[in-house]
Residue, then its C-alpha position, 0 to 999 in steps of 0.5 A: x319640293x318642301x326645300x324648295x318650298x323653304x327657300x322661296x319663303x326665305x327670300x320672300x322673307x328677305x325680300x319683304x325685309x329689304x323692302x320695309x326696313x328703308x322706310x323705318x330708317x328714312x323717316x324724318x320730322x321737320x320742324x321751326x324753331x322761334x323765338x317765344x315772344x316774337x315769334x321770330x325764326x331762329x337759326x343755328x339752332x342745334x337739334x338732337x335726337x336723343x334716341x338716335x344720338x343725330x343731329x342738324x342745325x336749323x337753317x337761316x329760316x328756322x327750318x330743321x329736317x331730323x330723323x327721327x320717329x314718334x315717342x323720341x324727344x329733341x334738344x334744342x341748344x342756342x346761345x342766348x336761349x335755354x335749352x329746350x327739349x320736346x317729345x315727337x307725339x304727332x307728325x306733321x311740322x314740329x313748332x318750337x319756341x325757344x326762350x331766352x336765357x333769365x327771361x320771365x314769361x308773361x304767361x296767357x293761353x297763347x304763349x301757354x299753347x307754344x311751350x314745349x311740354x318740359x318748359x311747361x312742366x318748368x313754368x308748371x313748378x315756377x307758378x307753384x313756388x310763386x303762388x305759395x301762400x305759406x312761410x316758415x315762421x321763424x318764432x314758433x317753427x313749422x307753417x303760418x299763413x302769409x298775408x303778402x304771399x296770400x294777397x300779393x299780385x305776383x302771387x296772385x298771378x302765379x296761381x292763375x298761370x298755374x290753373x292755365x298751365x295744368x290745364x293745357x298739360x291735362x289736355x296734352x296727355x289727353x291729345x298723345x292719345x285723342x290724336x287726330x290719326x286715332x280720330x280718324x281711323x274710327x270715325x270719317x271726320x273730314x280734315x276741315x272738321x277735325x279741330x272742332x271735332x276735338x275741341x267739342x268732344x276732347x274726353x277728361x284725362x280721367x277717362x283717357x287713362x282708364x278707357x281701353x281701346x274699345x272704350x275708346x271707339x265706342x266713344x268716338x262712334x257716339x261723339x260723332x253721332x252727335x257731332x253730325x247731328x247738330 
């Protein structure tokens, strides 16, 4: 009877086992590629899943279908285009947005919100060098203040695209976290109210990297009282 016993839950074991495991492997993220400023679709696009070493190619309208599942990053490679890389943090159809190659960026909140999240930290470093506002001085060493630099309009611009640019990035980090699934398992926000929801009650990134899951929720409870209060 106990070997019997064993045996039927061996094979429900297996069999639960033969059941699940098809729907890890058949996961898959679809996604468009474009090209940043004209919002044009790319195609012939190569796509890499790092983790799982596959690939595709994009077809005549942008289009891509991978395997892959979330925290794993893509490339993507294109002649005339850098090379770009992004980290699956949500499902859902990925946007890409590819920029060609020695192309500067005119930096506003639109184009901010398409980069990828390592050509935002790259444009992140390129506003930092060019809002630099010392030089080295070359008669008595070590730093001086540089009026040019200072009062300069690239400079100038550099800075304010470096404020955009750090902004957007806290809120990424926050987002990974404040996702919508996170959202919607706690508190019923229909799908309609969901962008506002989280555009009114996005907590600080400060907050986000201490708060533990409990925090969190309770959070959330109190966020949608007033959500639905108002």
């Amino acid at each position: 009877m106990i070997n019997k016993l064993k045996s039927t839950i061996f094979l429900t074991t297996l069999l639960s086992v033969f059941i699940y495991l098809p729907k890890i492997n058949a996961q898959e993220i679809k996604g468009i590629v474009h090209e940043l400023e004209s919002s044009q679709r790319v195609s012939g696009v190569l796509v890499k899943n790092i983790n799982n070493k596959t690939e595709t190619t994009t077809d005549a309208e942008g289009n891509f279908k991978i395997k892959a599942t979330i925290n794993d990053y893509l490339t993507f490679t294109q002649a005339g285009y850098e090379v770009d890389t992004a980290f699956v943090y949500e499902e859902g159809v990925q946007r890409i947005y590819l920029v060609r190659d020695q192309k500067s960026i005119v930096i506003d909140e639109v184009v901010i919100s398409r980069l990828t999240d390592s050509r935002l930290v790259a444009e992140i470093e390129k506003a930092k060098r060019e809002g630099q506002v010392t030089e080295t001085s070359q008669n008595k060493g070590g730093l001086r203040l540089s009026p040019s630099r200072l009062f300069g309009r690239q400079s100038k611009q550099a800075r304010q695209s470096l404020d955009l640019l750090l902004s957007e990035q806290r809120k990424r980090k926050v987002d990974r976290i404040f996702s919508n699934k996170m959202i919607t398992s706690v508190v019923p926000v229909s799908e309609g109210e969901l962008p506002l929801f989280k555009e009114q009650f996005r907590p600080t990134l400060e907050f986000i990297e201490k708060a533990s899951p409990e925090d969190i929720r309770v959070y959330l409870l109190d966020a949608y009282s007033k959500f639905k209060s108002k």
